[in-house]
N, C-alpha and C positions, 0 to 999 in steps of 0.2 A: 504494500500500500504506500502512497505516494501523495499527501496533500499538500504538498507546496505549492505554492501558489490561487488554493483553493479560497475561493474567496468567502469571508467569515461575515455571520448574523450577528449585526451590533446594536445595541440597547442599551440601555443609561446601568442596569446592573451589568453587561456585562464589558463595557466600558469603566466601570466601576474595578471590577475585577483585575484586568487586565493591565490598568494603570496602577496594583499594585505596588510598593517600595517598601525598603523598612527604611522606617526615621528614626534617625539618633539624636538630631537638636529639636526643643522644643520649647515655644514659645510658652512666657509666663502666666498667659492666659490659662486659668481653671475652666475645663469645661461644667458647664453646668449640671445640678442633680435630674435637671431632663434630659440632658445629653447621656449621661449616666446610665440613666435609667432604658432610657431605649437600646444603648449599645446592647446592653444586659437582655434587657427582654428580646431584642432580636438573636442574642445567644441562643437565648435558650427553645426556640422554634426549629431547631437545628435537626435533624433526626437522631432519636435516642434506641437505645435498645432496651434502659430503667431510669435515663436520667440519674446517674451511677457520677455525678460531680458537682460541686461545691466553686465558688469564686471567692476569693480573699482581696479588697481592696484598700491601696493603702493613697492616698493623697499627701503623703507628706515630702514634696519637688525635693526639696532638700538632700532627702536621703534615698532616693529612689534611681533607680540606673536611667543614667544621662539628665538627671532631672527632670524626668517625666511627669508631668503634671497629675498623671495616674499610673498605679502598680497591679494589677490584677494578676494574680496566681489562680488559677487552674489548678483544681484537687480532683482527682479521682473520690470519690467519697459511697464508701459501702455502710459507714456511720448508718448516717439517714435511713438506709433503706432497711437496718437490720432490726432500725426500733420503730419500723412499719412491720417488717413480719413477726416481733416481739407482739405488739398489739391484736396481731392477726393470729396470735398462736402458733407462728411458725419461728424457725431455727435455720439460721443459713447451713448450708450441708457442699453451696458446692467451691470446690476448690479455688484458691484464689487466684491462681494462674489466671483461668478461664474469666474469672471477675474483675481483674485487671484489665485484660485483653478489651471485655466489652466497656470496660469502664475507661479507657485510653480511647478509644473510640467514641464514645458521649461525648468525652470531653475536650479532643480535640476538633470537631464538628462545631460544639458550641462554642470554642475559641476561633475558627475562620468566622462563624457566620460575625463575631463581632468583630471582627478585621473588616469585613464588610462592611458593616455598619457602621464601624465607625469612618471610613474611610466614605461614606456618602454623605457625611454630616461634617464633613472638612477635617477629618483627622487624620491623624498619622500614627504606626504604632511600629513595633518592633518584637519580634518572637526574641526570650530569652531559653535555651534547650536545655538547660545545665540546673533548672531547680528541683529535680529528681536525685543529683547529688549532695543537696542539701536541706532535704526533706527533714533532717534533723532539726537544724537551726530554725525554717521555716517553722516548725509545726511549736515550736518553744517562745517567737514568737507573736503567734494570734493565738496560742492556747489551743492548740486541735485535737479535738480525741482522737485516740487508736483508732485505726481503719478509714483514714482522711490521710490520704497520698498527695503532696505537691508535685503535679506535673510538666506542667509550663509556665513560665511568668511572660507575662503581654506589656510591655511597656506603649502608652500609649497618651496624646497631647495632640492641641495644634502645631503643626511643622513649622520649626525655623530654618527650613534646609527642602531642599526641591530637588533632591538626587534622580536621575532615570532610573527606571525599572530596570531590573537585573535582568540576563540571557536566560534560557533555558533550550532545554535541549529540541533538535528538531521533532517534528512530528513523527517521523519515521523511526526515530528514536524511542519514540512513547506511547501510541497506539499500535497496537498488533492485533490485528482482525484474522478470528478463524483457528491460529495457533500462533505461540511464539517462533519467531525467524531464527536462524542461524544466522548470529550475527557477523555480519561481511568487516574487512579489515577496513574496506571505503565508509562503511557504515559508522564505525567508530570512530574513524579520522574525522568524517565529517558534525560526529555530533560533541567531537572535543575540541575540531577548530571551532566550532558555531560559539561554544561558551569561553573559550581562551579568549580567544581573538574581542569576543562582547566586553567581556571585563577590563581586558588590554586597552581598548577602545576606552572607556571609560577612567582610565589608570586608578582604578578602585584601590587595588593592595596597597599601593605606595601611598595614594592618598589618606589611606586608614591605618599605615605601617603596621600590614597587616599577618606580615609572612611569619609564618610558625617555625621553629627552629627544629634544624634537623636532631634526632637523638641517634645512640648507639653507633656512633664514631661514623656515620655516614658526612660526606664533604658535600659541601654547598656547591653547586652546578647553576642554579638562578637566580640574574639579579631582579630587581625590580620591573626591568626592559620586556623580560620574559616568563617572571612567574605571574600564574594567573589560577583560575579556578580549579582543573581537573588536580595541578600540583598540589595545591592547598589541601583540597580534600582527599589525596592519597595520604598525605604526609598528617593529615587528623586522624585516617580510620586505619591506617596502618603503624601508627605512632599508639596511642591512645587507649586507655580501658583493657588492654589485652587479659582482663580475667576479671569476672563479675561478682568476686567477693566484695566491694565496694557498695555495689548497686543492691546486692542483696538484703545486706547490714542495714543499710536504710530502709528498706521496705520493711523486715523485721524489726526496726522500731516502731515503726509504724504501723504494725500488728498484721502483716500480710505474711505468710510462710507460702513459700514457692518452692522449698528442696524438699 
């Protein structure tokens, strides 16, 4: 399959969509507890499988990543629903892997739809991925009971900063109709020049001195001239986390057993 050049159905949401960025500066303006409020309520119209997530909002610009004029943490939260089946006379029974999984799912669905939203009422926000690492700290504090998972934090304001929308990968790269392809060596080249080359274009890395340092006595081969995205993210997920004792620990403070 081959849509390049296929010409696309445009509409104010998906125009909305499309125009995508994350923002890091943010102007000092507070948005309002209507603006608030709707980002939230349109969260939560998201498709759910129990509504299995909780929001944590903190307004304090100050101390908040980038000064964001809002902090929203995204919980997975089994809490809620287990002192509905307590009421009901029932006993959770099923495994928490499995309640993760759906509950990663609720609550990532309800964190785009308010990227959405907020992004139609003049906002800007920014995914933070790394509050799963410190689900500890988090949960110490807003006070969270056991079985309230920090999964994402959403930094989000009006933008002082107008960056383009990032590359992604071609089409051909991301829809597969019928079955997966065998992916072609042309096929790869061209879905690493499409995002190299975007970033490069953009001088993102150098702009953000953003290049990750090599570990395990490997030698530097790029400057800023020529690293760009596909390096980046090898040198993350092949650098990074190589063993899930970490990620475990945390989950198990937070009352979820998955071994």
């Amino acid at each position: 399959m081959n849509l390049v050049g296929t010409r696309m159905q445009r509409n104010q949401v998906v125009r909305t969509m499309l125009d995508h960025r994350s923002v890091r500066k943010y102007l000092r303006k507070a948005p309002s507890d209507e603006v608030v409020g709707t980002v939230v309520r349109a969260g939560q119209q998201a498709p759910f499988a129990s509504q299995m997530y909780s929001i944590l909002l903190s307004r304090k610009a100050a101390r908040n990543p980038f000064r964001a004029p809002l902090l929203f943490t995204i919980c997975v939260d089994s809490h809620k629903f287990e002192t509905i089946m307590a009421r009901r006379g029932w006993k959770m029974v099923t495994n928490d892997l499995t309640l993760l999984f759906f509950g990663i799912e609720d609550a990532s669905l309800m964190a785009e739809n308010m990227v959405v939203a907020g992004r139609s009422l003049g906002l800007g926000s920014c995914f933070l991925g790394f509050a799963m690492y410190q689900a500890d700290k988090i949960a110490k504090q807003y006070e969270l009971p056991k079985r309230v998972f920090p999964l994402v934090q959403l930094a989000m304001g009006y933008p002082a900063e107008d960056p383009p929308p990032r590359p992604r990968y071609p089409m051909e790269f991301t829809l597969f109709e019928d079955r997966y392809p065998e992916l072609s060596d042309d096929m790869i080249t061209r879905a690493m020049d499409q995002m190299d080359e975007g970033y490069l274009a953009q001088d993102y890395y150098r702009k953000n001195k953003a290049k990750i340092r090599l570990e395990r006595g490997r030698k530097e081969a790029y400057g800023y001239g020529s690293y760009s995205w596909t390096e980046h993210i090898c040198r993350k997920w092949g650098q990074w986390h190589p063993r899930s004792t970490e990620l475990v620990k945390q989950l198990e403070l937070r009352g979820f057993k998955i071994s």
